[in-house]
C-alpha positions as CSV (number, residue, x, y, z in Angstrom):
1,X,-35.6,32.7,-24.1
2,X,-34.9,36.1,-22.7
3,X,-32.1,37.3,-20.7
4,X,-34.6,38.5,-17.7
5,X,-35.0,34.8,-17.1
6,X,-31.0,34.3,-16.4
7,X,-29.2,35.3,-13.6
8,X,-27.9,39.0,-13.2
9,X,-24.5,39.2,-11.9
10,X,-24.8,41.5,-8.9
11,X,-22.3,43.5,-10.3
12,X,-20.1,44.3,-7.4
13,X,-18.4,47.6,-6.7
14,X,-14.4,46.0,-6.7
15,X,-13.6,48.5,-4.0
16,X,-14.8,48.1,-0.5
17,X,-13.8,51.5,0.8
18,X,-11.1,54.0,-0.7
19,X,-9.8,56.9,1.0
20,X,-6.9,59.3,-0.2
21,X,-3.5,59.9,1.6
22,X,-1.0,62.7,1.6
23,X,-2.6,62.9,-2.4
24,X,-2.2,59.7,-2.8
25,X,-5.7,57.2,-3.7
26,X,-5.6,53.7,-1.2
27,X,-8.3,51.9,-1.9
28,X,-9.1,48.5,-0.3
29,X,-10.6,45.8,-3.2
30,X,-12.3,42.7,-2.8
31,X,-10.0,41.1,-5.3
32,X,-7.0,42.1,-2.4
33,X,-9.1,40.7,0.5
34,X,-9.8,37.3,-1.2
35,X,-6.0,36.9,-1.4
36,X,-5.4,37.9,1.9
37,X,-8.0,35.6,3.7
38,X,-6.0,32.8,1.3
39,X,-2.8,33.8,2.5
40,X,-3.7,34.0,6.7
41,X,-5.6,30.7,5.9
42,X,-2.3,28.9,4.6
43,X,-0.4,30.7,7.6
44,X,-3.2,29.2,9.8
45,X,-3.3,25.6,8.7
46,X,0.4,25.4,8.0
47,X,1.2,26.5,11.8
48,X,-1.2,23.3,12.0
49,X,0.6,21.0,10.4
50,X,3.2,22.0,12.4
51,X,1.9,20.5,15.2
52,X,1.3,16.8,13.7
53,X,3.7,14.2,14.8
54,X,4.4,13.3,11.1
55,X,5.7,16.6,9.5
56,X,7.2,17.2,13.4
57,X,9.5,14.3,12.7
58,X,10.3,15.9,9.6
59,X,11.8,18.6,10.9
60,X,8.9,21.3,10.4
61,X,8.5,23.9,12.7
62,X,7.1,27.4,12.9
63,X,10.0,29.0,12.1
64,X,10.9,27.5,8.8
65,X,6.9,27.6,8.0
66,X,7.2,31.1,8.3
67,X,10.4,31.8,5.8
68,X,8.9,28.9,3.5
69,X,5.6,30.9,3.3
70,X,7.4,34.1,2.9
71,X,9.7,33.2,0.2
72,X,6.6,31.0,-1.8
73,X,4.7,34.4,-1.3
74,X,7.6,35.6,-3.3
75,X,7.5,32.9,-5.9
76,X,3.6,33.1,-6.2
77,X,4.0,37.0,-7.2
78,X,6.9,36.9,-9.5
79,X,6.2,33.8,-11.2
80,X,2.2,34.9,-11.5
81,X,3.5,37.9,-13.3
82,X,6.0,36.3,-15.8
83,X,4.1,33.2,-16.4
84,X,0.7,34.9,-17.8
85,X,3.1,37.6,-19.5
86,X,5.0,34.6,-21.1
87,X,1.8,32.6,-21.7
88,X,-0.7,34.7,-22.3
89,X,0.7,38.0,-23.8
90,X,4.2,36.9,-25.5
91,X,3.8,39.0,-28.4
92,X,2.6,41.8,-26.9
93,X,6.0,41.7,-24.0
94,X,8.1,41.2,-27.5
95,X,6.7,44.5,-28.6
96,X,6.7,46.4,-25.3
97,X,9.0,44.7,-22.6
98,X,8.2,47.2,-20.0
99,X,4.7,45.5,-20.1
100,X,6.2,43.1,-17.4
101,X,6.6,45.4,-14.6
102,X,3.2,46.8,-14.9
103,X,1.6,44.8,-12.4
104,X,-1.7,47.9,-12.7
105,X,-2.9,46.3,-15.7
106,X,-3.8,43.1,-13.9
107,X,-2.9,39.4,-15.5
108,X,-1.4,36.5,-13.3
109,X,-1.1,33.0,-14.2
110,X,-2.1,30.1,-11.9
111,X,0.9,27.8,-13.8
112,X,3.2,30.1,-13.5
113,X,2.9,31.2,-10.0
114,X,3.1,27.5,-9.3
115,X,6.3,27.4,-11.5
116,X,7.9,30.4,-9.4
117,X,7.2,28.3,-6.1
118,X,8.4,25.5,-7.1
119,X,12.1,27.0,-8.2
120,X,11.9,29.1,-4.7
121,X,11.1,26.0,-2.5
122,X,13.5,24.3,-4.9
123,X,16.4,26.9,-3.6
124,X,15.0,26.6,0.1
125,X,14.7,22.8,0.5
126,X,18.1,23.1,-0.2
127,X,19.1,25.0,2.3
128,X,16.7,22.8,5.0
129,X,18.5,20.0,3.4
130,X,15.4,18.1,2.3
131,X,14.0,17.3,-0.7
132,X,11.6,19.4,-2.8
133,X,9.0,16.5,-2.8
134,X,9.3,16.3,1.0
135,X,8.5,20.6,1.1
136,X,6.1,19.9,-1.4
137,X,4.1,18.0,0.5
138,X,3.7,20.0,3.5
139,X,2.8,23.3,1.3
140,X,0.4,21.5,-1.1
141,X,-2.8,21.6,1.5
142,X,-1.8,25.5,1.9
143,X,-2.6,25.9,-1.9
144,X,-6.0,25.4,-2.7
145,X,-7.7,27.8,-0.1
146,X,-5.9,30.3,-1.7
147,X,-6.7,29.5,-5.5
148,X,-10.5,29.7,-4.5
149,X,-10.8,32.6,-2.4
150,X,-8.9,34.2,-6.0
151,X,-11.3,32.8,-8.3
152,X,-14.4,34.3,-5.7
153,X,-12.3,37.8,-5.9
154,X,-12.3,36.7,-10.0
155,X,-16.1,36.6,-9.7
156,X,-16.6,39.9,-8.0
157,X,-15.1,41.4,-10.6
158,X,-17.0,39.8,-13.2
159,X,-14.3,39.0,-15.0
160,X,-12.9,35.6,-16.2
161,X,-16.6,34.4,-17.1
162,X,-17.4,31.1,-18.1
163,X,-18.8,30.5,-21.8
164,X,-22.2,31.1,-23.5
165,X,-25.0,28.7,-21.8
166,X,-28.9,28.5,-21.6
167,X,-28.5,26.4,-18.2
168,X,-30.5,27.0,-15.4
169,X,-27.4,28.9,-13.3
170,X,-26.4,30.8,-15.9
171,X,-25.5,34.4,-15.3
172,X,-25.5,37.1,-17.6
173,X,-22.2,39.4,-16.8
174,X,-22.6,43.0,-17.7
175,X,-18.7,43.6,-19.1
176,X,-19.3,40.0,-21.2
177,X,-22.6,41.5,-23.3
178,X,-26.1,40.8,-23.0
179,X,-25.6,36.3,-23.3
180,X,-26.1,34.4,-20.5
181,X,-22.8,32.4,-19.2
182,X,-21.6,29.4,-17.0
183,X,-20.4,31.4,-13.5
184,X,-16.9,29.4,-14.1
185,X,-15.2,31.0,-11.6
186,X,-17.5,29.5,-9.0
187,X,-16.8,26.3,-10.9
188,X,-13.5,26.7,-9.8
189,X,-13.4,28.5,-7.1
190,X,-15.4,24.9,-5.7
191,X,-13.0,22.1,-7.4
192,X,-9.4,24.1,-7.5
193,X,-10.1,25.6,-4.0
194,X,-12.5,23.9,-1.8
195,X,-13.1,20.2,-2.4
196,X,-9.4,20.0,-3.5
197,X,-8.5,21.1,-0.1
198,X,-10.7,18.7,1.5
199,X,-9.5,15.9,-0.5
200,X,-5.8,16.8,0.5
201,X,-6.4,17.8,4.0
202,X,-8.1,14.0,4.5
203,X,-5.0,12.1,2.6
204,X,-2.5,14.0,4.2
205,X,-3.8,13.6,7.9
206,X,-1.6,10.6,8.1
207,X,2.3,10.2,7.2
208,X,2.0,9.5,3.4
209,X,5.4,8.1,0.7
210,X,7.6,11.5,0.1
211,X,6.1,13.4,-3.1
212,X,2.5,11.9,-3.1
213,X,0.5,14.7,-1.0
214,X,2.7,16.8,-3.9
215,X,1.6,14.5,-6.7
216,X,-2.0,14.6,-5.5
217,X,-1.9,18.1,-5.9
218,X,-0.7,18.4,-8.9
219,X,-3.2,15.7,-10.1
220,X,-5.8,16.8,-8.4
221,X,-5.5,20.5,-9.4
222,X,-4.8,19.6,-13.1
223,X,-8.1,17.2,-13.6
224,X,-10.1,20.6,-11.8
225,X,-8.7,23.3,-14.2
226,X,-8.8,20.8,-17.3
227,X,-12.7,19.6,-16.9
228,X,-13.5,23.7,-15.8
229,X,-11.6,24.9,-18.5
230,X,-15.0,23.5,-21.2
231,X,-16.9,25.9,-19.6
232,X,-14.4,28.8,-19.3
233,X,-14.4,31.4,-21.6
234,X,-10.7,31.1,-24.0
235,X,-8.8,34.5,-24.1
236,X,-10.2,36.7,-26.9
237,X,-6.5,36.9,-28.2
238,X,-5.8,33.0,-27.9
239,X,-9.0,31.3,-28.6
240,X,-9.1,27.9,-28.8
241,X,-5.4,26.6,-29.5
242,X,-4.4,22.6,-31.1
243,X,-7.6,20.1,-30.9
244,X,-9.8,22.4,-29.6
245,X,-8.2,23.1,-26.2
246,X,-7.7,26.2,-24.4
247,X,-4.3,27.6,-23.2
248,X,-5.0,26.7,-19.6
249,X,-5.8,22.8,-20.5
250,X,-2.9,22.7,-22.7
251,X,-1.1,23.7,-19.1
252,X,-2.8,21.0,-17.1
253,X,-1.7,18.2,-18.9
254,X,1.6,18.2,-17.8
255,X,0.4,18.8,-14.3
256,X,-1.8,15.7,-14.6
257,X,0.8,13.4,-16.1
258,X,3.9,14.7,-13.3
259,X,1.2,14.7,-10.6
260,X,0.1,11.1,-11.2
261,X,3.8,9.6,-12.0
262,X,4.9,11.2,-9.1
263,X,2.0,9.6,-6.9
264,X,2.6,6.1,-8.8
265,X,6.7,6.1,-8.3
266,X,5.9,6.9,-4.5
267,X,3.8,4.6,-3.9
268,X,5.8,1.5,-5.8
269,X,9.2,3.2,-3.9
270,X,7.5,3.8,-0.6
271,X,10.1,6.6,0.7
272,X,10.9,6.0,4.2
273,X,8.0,8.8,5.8
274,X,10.3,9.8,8.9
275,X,13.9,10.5,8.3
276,X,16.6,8.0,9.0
277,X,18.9,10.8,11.0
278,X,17.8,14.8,11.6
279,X,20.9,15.7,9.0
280,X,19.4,12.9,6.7
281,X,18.2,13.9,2.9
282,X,15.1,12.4,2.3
Protein backbone atom coordinates (compact mmCIF):
# COMPACT_ATOMS: atom_id res chain seq x y z
CA UNK A 1 0.00 0.00 0.00
CA UNK A 2 1.70 3.27 -0.51
CA UNK A 3 2.22 6.05 1.92
CA UNK A 4 0.30 8.72 -0.48
CA UNK A 5 -2.74 6.77 0.62
CA UNK A 6 -2.06 7.59 4.50
CA UNK A 7 -2.60 10.68 6.16
CA UNK A 8 0.16 13.45 6.03
CA UNK A 9 0.74 15.13 9.20
CA UNK A 10 0.24 18.82 8.42
CA UNK A 11 3.48 19.40 9.81
CA UNK A 12 2.91 22.50 11.87
CA UNK A 13 5.34 25.32 12.32
CA UNK A 14 5.66 24.99 16.54
CA UNK A 15 6.03 28.74 16.68
CA UNK A 16 3.11 30.94 16.14
CA UNK A 17 4.88 34.25 15.89
CA UNK A 18 8.51 35.10 17.27
CA UNK A 19 9.90 38.44 17.59
CA UNK A 20 13.32 39.49 19.17
CA UNK A 21 13.80 41.76 22.30
CA UNK A 22 16.68 43.91 23.48
CA UNK A 23 18.72 40.73 21.55
CA UNK A 24 16.98 38.49 23.03
CA UNK A 25 14.62 35.71 20.64
CA UNK A 26 10.63 35.44 22.32
CA UNK A 27 8.93 33.30 20.47
CA UNK A 28 5.33 32.26 21.25
CA UNK A 29 4.79 28.11 20.52
CA UNK A 30 1.78 26.18 20.19
CA UNK A 31 3.11 23.68 22.57
CA UNK A 32 3.02 27.01 25.29
CA UNK A 33 -0.53 27.91 24.34
CA UNK A 34 -2.05 24.46 24.69
CA UNK A 35 -0.85 24.61 28.32
CA UNK A 36 -2.03 27.84 28.91
CA UNK A 37 -5.63 27.32 27.61
CA UNK A 38 -5.33 24.11 30.20
CA UNK A 39 -4.20 26.14 32.91
CA UNK A 40 -7.09 29.27 32.51
CA UNK A 41 -9.52 26.35 31.96
CA UNK A 42 -8.67 24.72 35.53
CA UNK A 43 -8.67 28.42 36.91
CA UNK A 44 -12.14 28.79 35.13
CA UNK A 45 -13.88 25.64 36.26
CA UNK A 46 -12.27 25.58 39.70
CA UNK A 47 -13.59 29.25 40.47
CA UNK A 48 -16.79 27.08 39.55
CA UNK A 49 -16.69 24.68 41.88
CA UNK A 50 -16.34 27.23 44.04
CA UNK A 51 -19.58 28.21 43.77
CA UNK A 52 -21.42 24.58 44.47
CA UNK A 53 -23.01 24.19 47.78
CA UNK A 54 -20.98 21.01 48.34
CA UNK A 55 -17.24 22.00 48.05
CA UNK A 56 -18.79 25.53 49.70
CA UNK A 57 -19.43 23.57 52.82
CA UNK A 58 -16.07 22.34 52.58
CA UNK A 59 -14.52 25.28 53.03
CA UNK A 60 -13.45 26.14 49.34
CA UNK A 61 -13.32 29.51 48.24
CA UNK A 62 -11.53 31.59 45.69
CA UNK A 63 -8.90 32.52 47.65
CA UNK A 64 -7.55 29.16 48.64
CA UNK A 65 -8.39 28.03 44.84
CA UNK A 66 -6.10 30.40 43.81
CA UNK A 67 -2.88 29.48 46.23
CA UNK A 68 -3.89 25.69 45.64
CA UNK A 69 -3.65 26.29 41.83
CA UNK A 70 -0.54 28.28 42.18
CA UNK A 71 1.36 25.96 44.31
CA UNK A 72 0.10 22.64 42.10
CA UNK A 73 1.31 24.79 39.10
CA UNK A 74 4.54 24.52 41.10
CA UNK A 75 4.33 20.84 41.71
CA UNK A 76 3.15 20.12 37.99
CA UNK A 77 6.65 21.90 36.78
CA UNK A 78 9.04 20.52 39.15
CA UNK A 79 7.77 17.18 39.48
CA UNK A 80 7.27 16.93 35.39
CA UNK A 81 10.96 17.68 35.24
CA UNK A 82 12.37 15.23 37.83
CA UNK A 83 9.91 12.50 37.20
CA UNK A 84 10.74 11.90 33.27
CA UNK A 85 14.50 12.73 34.28
CA UNK A 86 14.24 9.95 36.88
CA UNK A 87 12.07 7.69 34.71
CA UNK A 88 12.98 8.18 31.46
CA UNK A 89 16.68 9.26 31.37
CA UNK A 90 18.34 7.89 34.78
CA UNK A 91 21.42 6.90 33.21
CA UNK A 92 21.90 9.61 31.28
CA UNK A 93 21.27 12.31 34.78
CA UNK A 94 23.88 9.70 36.44
CA UNK A 95 26.30 10.71 33.82
CA UNK A 96 25.45 14.40 33.47
CA UNK A 97 23.50 15.75 36.53
CA UNK A 98 23.25 19.22 35.16
CA UNK A 99 20.89 17.51 32.63
CA UNK A 100 18.08 18.23 35.29
CA UNK A 101 17.99 21.95 35.01
CA UNK A 102 17.89 21.99 31.40
CA UNK A 103 14.38 22.43 31.00
CA UNK A 104 15.45 23.65 26.79
CA UNK A 105 15.83 20.10 25.91
CA UNK A 106 12.22 19.32 26.45
CA UNK A 107 11.01 15.93 28.53
CA UNK A 108 8.21 15.99 31.22
CA UNK A 109 6.52 13.18 32.74
CA UNK A 110 2.72 12.95 33.25
CA UNK A 111 3.42 10.52 36.62
CA UNK A 112 5.66 12.62 37.83
CA UNK A 113 4.07 15.91 37.66
CA UNK A 114 1.19 14.17 39.31
CA UNK A 115 3.70 12.93 41.96
CA UNK A 116 4.97 16.65 42.57
CA UNK A 117 1.23 17.73 43.11
CA UNK A 118 0.37 15.37 45.22
CA UNK A 119 3.41 16.05 47.90
CA UNK A 120 2.56 20.05 47.32
CA UNK A 121 -1.25 19.65 47.99
CA UNK A 122 0.02 17.20 50.61
CA UNK A 123 2.01 20.20 52.43
CA UNK A 124 -1.09 22.55 51.69
CA UNK A 125 -4.03 20.43 52.89
CA UNK A 126 -2.13 20.68 55.86
CA UNK A 127 -2.09 23.94 56.31
CA UNK A 128 -6.13 24.20 55.30
CA UNK A 129 -6.40 21.52 57.84
CA UNK A 130 -8.14 19.03 55.53
CA UNK A 131 -7.24 16.03 54.18
CA UNK A 132 -5.38 15.33 50.96
CA UNK A 133 -8.31 13.11 49.63
CA UNK A 134 -10.69 15.92 50.43
CA UNK A 135 -8.12 18.60 48.10
CA UNK A 136 -7.95 15.89 45.86
CA UNK A 137 -11.15 15.75 44.97
CA UNK A 138 -11.80 19.27 44.20
CA UNK A 139 -8.49 19.55 41.92
CA UNK A 140 -9.07 16.17 40.10
CA UNK A 141 -11.82 17.71 37.40
CA UNK A 142 -9.11 20.66 36.86
CA UNK A 143 -6.73 17.87 35.54
CA UNK A 144 -7.79 16.42 32.58
CA UNK A 145 -8.39 19.60 30.32
CA UNK A 146 -4.99 20.28 30.89
CA UNK A 147 -3.48 16.76 30.01
CA UNK A 148 -5.36 16.95 26.53
CA UNK A 149 -4.77 20.38 25.46
CA UNK A 150 -0.81 18.97 26.11
CA UNK A 151 -1.13 15.95 24.18
CA UNK A 152 -2.87 18.38 21.08
CA UNK A 153 0.40 20.76 21.62
CA UNK A 154 2.26 16.94 21.62
CA UNK A 155 0.59 16.51 18.21
CA UNK A 156 1.65 19.81 16.69
CA UNK A 157 4.77 18.98 17.16
CA UNK A 158 4.71 15.73 15.69
CA UNK A 159 6.24 14.30 18.27
CA UNK A 160 5.21 11.47 20.69
CA UNK A 161 3.69 9.38 17.68
CA UNK A 162 1.73 6.42 18.04
CA UNK A 163 3.20 3.01 16.52
CA UNK A 164 3.42 1.57 12.96
CA UNK A 165 -0.26 0.92 11.54
CA UNK A 166 -2.00 0.35 8.09
CA UNK A 167 -5.43 1.64 9.61
CA UNK A 168 -7.52 3.90 7.93
CA UNK A 169 -6.45 7.15 10.26
CA UNK A 170 -3.17 6.52 10.21
CA UNK A 171 -0.73 9.33 9.67
CA UNK A 172 2.59 9.33 8.34
CA UNK A 173 4.80 11.93 10.64
CA UNK A 174 7.67 13.43 8.85
CA UNK A 175 10.40 13.39 12.02
CA UNK A 176 9.09 9.34 12.56
CA UNK A 177 10.22 8.16 8.69
CA UNK A 178 8.27 7.40 5.80
CA UNK A 179 5.65 4.47 7.89
CA UNK A 180 2.31 5.32 8.52
CA UNK A 181 1.36 5.57 12.47
CA UNK A 182 -1.63 5.57 15.00
CA UNK A 183 -2.06 9.69 15.71
CA UNK A 184 -1.79 8.48 19.63
CA UNK A 185 -1.70 11.68 20.89
CA UNK A 186 -5.16 12.40 19.68
CA UNK A 187 -5.90 9.00 21.30
CA UNK A 188 -5.11 10.58 24.32
CA UNK A 189 -5.56 13.76 24.02
CA UNK A 190 -9.59 12.27 23.78
CA UNK A 191 -9.52 9.64 26.80
CA UNK A 192 -6.86 11.39 29.29
CA UNK A 193 -8.28 14.92 28.54
CA UNK A 194 -11.77 15.12 27.21
CA UNK A 195 -14.06 12.23 28.07
CA UNK A 196 -12.16 11.89 31.36
CA UNK A 197 -13.21 15.29 32.19
CA UNK A 198 -16.67 14.62 31.21
CA UNK A 199 -16.91 11.53 33.22
CA UNK A 200 -15.56 13.45 36.40
CA UNK A 201 -17.33 16.71 35.85
CA UNK A 202 -20.89 14.37 35.85
CA UNK A 203 -19.77 12.26 39.16
CA UNK A 204 -18.62 15.06 40.84
CA UNK A 205 -21.68 17.39 40.31
CA UNK A 206 -23.11 16.00 43.48
CA UNK A 207 -21.32 15.73 47.12
CA UNK A 208 -19.49 12.34 46.64
CA UNK A 209 -17.51 9.88 49.93
CA UNK A 210 -14.02 11.95 50.56
CA UNK A 211 -11.22 10.43 48.14
CA UNK A 212 -13.61 8.93 45.42
CA UNK A 213 -13.75 11.96 42.75
CA UNK A 214 -9.66 11.45 43.61
CA UNK A 215 -9.82 7.66 43.19
CA UNK A 216 -11.91 8.10 39.95
CA UNK A 217 -9.21 10.02 38.68
CA UNK A 218 -6.64 8.17 39.26
CA UNK A 219 -8.63 5.15 37.92
CA UNK A 220 -9.92 6.74 35.23
CA UNK A 221 -6.63 8.26 34.06
CA UNK A 222 -4.62 4.98 34.58
CA UNK A 223 -7.11 2.62 32.41
CA UNK A 224 -6.70 5.77 29.45
CA UNK A 225 -2.84 5.86 29.46
CA UNK A 226 -2.56 1.94 29.94
CA UNK A 227 -5.08 0.92 26.87
CA UNK A 228 -3.28 4.16 24.64
CA UNK A 229 -0.09 3.13 25.66
CA UNK A 230 -0.53 -0.34 22.72
CA UNK A 231 -0.63 2.12 20.29
CA UNK A 232 2.07 4.56 21.54
CA UNK A 233 5.27 4.44 20.22
CA UNK A 234 7.91 3.01 23.45
CA UNK A 235 11.06 5.41 23.91
CA UNK A 236 13.78 4.45 21.47
CA UNK A 237 16.11 4.20 24.66
CA UNK A 238 13.55 2.06 26.78
CA UNK A 239 11.63 -0.11 24.37
CA UNK A 240 9.43 -2.35 25.57
CA UNK A 241 10.34 -3.13 29.33
CA UNK A 242 9.04 -6.71 31.61
CA UNK A 243 6.03 -8.66 29.69
CA UNK A 244 6.00 -6.57 26.90
CA UNK A 245 4.84 -3.23 28.54
CA UNK A 246 6.02 0.08 28.04
CA UNK A 247 7.43 2.43 30.72
CA UNK A 248 4.27 4.55 30.91
CA UNK A 249 1.92 1.23 31.55
CA UNK A 250 4.24 -0.06 33.99
CA UNK A 251 3.33 3.60 35.64
CA UNK A 252 -0.38 3.21 35.40
CA UNK A 253 -0.72 0.24 37.23
CA UNK A 254 -0.29 1.58 40.37
CA UNK A 255 -2.53 4.38 39.52
CA UNK A 256 -5.28 1.89 38.60
CA UNK A 257 -4.87 -0.26 41.66
CA UNK A 258 -4.65 3.22 44.40
CA UNK A 259 -7.36 4.82 42.20
CA UNK A 260 -9.81 1.89 42.54
CA UNK A 261 -8.98 0.91 46.36
CA UNK A 262 -9.37 4.27 47.09
CA UNK A 263 -12.86 4.51 45.38
CA UNK A 264 -13.85 1.01 46.97
CA UNK A 265 -12.67 1.98 50.82
CA UNK A 266 -14.82 5.34 50.25
CA UNK A 267 -17.52 3.95 49.28
CA UNK A 268 -17.67 0.88 52.06
CA UNK A 269 -16.52 3.97 54.74
CA UNK A 270 -18.85 6.52 53.38
CA UNK A 271 -16.81 9.73 54.87
CA UNK A 272 -19.14 12.13 56.16
CA UNK A 273 -19.35 14.69 52.71
CA UNK A 274 -19.82 18.04 54.78
CA UNK A 275 -17.63 18.51 57.77
CA UNK A 276 -18.78 18.01 61.29
CA UNK A 277 -17.35 21.61 62.56
CA UNK A 278 -15.39 24.36 60.13
CA UNK A 279 -12.03 23.45 62.28
CA UNK A 280 -12.98 19.76 61.72
CA UNK A 281 -10.34 17.26 59.82
CA UNK A 282 -12.08 15.37 57.38
Amino acid sequence: MSTTEFLQHPNIDPIIFGFEVFGFDIALRWYGLTYLVGFFFAWYWGNRQCKMAHYKAHGWNEKIFGDVLFWGFVGVILGGRIGYVIFYQFEYFVSNPLYLFNFGSGGMSFHGGMLGVIAVLALYARKLNMSLLRVGDFIAPLVPIGLGMGRIGNFINGELWGRVTDVPWAMIFPAAGPEPRHPSQLYQATLEGFVLFAILAWYSRKPRPTGAVGGLFLLGYGVARFAVEFARQPDSHLGLLSLGMSMGQWLSLPMILVGGGIMIIAHKRRLPTTPTSKKGKA
